[in-house]
PLY file of the C-alpha trace (Angstrom):
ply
format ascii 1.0
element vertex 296
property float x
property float y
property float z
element edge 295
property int vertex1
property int vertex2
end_header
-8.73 78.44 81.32
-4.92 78.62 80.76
-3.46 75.90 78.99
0.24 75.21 80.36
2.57 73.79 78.27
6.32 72.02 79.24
8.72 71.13 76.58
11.63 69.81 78.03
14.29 70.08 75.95
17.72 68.22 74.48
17.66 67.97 70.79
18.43 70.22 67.52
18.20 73.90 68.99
16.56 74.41 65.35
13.66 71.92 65.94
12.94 73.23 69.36
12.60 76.40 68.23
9.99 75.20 65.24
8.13 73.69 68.32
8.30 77.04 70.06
6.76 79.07 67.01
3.97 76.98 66.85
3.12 77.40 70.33
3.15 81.38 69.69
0.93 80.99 66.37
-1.79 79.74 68.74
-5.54 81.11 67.59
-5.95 80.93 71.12
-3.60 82.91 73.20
-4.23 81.40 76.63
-1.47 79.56 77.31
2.00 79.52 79.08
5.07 77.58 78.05
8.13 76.70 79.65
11.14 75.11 78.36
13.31 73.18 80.35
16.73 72.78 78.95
18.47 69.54 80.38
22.19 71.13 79.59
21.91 70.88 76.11
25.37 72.12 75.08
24.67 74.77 72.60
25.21 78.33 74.46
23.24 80.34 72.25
19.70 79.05 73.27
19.55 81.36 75.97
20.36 84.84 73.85
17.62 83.24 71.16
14.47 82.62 73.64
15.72 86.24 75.04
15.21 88.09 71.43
11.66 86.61 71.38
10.56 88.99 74.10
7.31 86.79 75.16
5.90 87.19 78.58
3.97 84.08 78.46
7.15 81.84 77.69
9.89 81.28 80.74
13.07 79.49 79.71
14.99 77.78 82.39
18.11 75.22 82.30
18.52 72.45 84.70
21.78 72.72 87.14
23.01 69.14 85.84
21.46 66.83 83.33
18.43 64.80 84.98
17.94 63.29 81.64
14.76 62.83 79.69
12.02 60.97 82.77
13.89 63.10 85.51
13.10 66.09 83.51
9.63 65.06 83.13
8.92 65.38 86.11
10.62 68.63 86.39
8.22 69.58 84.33
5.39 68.17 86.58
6.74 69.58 89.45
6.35 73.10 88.45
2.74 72.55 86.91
0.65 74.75 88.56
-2.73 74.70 86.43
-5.48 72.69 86.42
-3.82 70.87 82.77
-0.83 70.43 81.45
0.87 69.15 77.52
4.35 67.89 77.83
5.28 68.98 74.20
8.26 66.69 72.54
10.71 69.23 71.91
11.00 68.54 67.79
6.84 68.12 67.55
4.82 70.96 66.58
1.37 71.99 67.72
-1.20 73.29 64.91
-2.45 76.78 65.27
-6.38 75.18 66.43
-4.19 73.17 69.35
-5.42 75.14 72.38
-8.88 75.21 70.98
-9.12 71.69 70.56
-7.89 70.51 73.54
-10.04 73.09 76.15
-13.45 71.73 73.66
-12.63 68.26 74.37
-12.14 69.23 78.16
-15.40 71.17 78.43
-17.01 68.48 76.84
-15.28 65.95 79.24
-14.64 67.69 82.60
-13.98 64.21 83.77
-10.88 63.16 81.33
-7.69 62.89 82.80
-6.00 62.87 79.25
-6.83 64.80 76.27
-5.53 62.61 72.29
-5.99 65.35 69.96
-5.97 64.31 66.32
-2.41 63.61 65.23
-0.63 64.04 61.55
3.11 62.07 61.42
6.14 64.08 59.84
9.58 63.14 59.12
12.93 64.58 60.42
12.62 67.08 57.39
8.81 67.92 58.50
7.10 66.28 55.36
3.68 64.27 56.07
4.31 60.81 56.55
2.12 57.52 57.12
4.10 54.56 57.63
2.68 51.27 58.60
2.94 51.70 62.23
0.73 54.97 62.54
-1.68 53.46 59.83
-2.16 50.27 61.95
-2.46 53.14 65.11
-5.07 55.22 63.29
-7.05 52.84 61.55
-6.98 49.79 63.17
-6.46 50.70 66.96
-7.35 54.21 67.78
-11.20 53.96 68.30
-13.80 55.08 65.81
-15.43 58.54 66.52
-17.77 59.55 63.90
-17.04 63.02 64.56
-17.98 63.20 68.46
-15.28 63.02 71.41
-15.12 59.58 72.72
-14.22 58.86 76.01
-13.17 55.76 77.99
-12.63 54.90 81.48
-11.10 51.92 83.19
-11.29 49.00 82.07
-12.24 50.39 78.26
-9.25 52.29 78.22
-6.64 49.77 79.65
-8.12 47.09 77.13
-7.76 49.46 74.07
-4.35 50.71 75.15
-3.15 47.12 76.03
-4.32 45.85 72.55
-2.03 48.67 71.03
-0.97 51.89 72.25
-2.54 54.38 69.88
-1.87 57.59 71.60
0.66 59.83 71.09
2.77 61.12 74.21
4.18 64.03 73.84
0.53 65.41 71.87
-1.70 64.52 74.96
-2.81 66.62 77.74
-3.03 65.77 81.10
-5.17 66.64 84.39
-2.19 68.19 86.73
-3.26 66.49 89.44
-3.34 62.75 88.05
-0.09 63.48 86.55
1.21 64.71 90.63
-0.61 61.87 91.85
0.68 58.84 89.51
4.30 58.69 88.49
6.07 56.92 86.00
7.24 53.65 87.36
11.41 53.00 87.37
12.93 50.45 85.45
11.00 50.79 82.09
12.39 53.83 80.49
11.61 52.80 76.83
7.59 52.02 77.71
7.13 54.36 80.50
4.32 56.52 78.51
2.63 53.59 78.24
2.70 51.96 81.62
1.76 55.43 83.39
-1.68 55.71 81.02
-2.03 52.08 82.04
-1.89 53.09 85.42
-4.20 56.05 85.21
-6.66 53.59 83.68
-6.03 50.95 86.78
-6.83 53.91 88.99
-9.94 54.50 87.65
-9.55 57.52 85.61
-10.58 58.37 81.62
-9.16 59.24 78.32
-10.91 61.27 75.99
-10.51 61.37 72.33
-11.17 63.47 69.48
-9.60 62.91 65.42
-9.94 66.24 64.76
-6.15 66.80 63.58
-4.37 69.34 66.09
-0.92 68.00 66.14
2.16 67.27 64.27
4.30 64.13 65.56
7.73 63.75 64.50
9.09 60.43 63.82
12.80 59.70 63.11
14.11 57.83 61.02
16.75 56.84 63.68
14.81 57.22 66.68
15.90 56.24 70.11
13.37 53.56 70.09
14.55 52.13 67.06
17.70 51.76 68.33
16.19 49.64 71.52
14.75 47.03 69.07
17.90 47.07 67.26
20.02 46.47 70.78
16.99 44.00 72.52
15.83 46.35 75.16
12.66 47.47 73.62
10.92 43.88 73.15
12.18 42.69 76.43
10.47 45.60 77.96
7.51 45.30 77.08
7.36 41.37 77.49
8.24 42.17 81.39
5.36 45.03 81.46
2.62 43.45 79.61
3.20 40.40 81.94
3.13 42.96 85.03
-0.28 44.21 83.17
-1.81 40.88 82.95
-1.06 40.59 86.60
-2.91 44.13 87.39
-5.54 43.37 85.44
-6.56 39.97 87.03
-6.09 41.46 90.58
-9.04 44.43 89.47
-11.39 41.68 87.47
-10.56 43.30 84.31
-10.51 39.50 82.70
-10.70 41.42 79.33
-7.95 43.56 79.46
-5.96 40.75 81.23
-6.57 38.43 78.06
-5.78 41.34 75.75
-2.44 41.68 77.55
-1.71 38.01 77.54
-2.19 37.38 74.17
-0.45 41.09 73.33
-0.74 40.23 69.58
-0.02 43.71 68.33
3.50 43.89 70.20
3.75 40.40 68.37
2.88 41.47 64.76
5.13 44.68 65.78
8.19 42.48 66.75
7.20 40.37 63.32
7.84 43.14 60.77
10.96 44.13 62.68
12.67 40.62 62.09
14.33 41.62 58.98
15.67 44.94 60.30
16.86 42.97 63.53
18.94 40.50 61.08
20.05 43.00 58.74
21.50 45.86 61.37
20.97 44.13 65.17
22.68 42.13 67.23
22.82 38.13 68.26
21.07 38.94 71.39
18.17 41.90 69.62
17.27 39.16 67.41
16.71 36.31 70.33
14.73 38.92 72.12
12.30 39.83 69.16
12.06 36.12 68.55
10.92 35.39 72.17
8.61 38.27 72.18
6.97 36.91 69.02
6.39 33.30 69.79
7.13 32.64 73.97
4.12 32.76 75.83
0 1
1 2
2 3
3 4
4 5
5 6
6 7
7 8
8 9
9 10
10 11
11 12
12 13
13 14
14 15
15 16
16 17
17 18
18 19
19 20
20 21
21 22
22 23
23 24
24 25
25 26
26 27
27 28
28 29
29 30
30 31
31 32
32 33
33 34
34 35
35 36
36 37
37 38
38 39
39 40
40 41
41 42
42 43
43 44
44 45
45 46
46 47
47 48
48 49
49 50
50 51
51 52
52 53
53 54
54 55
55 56
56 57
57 58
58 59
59 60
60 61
61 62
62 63
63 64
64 65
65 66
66 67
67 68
68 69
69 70
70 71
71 72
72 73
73 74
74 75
75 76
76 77
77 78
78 79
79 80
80 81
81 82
82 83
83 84
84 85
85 86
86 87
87 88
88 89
89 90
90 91
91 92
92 93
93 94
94 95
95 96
96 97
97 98
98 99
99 100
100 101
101 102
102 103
103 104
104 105
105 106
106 107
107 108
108 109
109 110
110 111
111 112
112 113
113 114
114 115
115 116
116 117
117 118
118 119
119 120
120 121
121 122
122 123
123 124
124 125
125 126
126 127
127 128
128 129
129 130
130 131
131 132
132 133
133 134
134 135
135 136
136 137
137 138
138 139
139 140
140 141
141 142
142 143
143 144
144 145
145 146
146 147
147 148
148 149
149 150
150 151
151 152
152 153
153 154
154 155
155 156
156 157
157 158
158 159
159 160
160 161
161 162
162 163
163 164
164 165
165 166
166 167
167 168
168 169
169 170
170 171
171 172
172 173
173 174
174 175
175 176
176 177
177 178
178 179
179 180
180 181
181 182
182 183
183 184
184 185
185 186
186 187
187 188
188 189
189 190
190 191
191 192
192 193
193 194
194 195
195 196
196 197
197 198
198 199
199 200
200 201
201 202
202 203
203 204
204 205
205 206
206 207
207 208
208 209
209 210
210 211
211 212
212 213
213 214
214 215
215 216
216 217
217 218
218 219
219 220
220 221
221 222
222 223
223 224
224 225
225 226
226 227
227 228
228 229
229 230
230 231
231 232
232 233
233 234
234 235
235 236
236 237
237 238
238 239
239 240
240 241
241 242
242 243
243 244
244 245
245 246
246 247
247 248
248 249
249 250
250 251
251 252
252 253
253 254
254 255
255 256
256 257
257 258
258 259
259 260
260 261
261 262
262 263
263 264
264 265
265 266
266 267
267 268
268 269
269 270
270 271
271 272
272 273
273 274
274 275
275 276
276 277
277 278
278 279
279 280
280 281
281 282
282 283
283 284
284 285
285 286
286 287
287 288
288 289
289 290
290 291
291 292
292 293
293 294
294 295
């Protein structure tokens, strides 16, 4: 079975092409992989994915700039395989990738997304583990004792809802789920999470395995530290987990409803960002991450 991989792209040309390579040093050549450049304005990327003279990669470049959920589904649009990764264009897959992912799948026909084991970098590519992905793969991701685990419904909404463990752009996804549920407008900064909610409110399953297949990249600056820093990013996900809660309850998933009400995670998150928020946010940033710690 062909694995087919999107990566749409606006970043460093340099880091996109690192992500590129380790698609080609696959153990397991059956895959495709498109890029989908969203008018990045560097006009050399087109000459460079020329020179690499690979059949099974297709570059293309958007007419205008759909930005980044737009070109997600872009991406989606032109899926034409039974499953699909959406790679982040600065992540990197590891060479067993492929392998991992189509073991997990014949293991779980059923799974409508595929969390491969995941290793954190930094900008510069050097192994990281700061307390966010600690708390992720310790506390929250479930325990496998070297077997694929897989939830369904209400399991995965609850463990999701308690914290989101996964890692977007490392996941692959059933095509059809993915043409079937979209992301929902108006919450750009939590939209990976509220469309895995979804897919767990429509009855489908997530299958997980810890064997390490993946390299995540976290910034230092990242665009979703700079929506805790401006208020967006707690106010967010105060108006989704509230929209969750309401899902939940109208299902009989009193669990997961609970687990979204309390949301004590997001709170602990929004706790250790308090000094951060003083020390380089705003008047308003800091109101919001108060309110998302202690309002109901």
């Amino acid at each position: 079975m062909t694995l087919e991989i999107f990566c749409p792209f606006w970043g460093d040309p340099d880091l996109l092409f690192e992500a590129v390579h380790s698609v080609r040093a696959q153990r397991n050549s059956d895959w495709r992989l498109t890029v989908i450049d969203d008018c990045y304005p560097d006009e050399t990327i087109p000459a460079r994915f020329a020179e690499l003279e690979d059949e099974r990669i297709t570059y293309v470049r958007n007419d205008t700039n759909l930005g980044i959920t737009e070109n997600y589904r872009a991406a989606i649009r032109r899926a034409s395989s039974d499953y699909v990764t959406i790679l982040g264009c600065d992540d990197l897959m590891h060479p067993n990738y492929v392998d991992v992912v189509l073991r997990v799948i014949s293991e779980a026909p059923q799974a409508d997304v595929v969390q491969p084991g995941v290793q954190v970098i930094d900008e510069h590519g050097a192994v990281i583990t700061p307390l966010v992905d600690r708390v992720k793969q310790r506390l929250l991701a479930p325990r496998t004792h070297g077997r694929t685990v897989v939830l369904t419904g209400p399991d995965m909404a609850t463990s999701l809802i308690r914290g989101d463990w996964l890692y977007w752009p490392s996941l692959t996804f059933r095509t059809d789920t993915l043409k079937r549920i979209d992301f929902r407008e108006g919450l750009p900064i939590i939209q990976d999470l509220a469309l895995l909610m979804d897919i767990a409110f429509d009855g489908g399953s997530l299958a997980y395995t810890s064997e390490v297949a993946f390299s995540y990249r976290r910034h230092g600056s990242s665009a979703s530290q700079k929506t805790i820093l401006d208020g967006r990013r707690f106010h967010d996900e105060r108006v989704y987990y509230r929209a969750a809660r309401g899902l939940a309850l109208s299902k009989g998933w009193r669990k997961t409803a609970r687990v979204a009400a309390a949301r004590l995670m997001s709170r602990m998150h929004a706790l250790t960002e308090v000094p951060g928020v003083i020390r380089h946010g705003n008047g308003a940033a800091l109101k919001s991450t108060l309110a998302h710690i202690f309002a109901g």
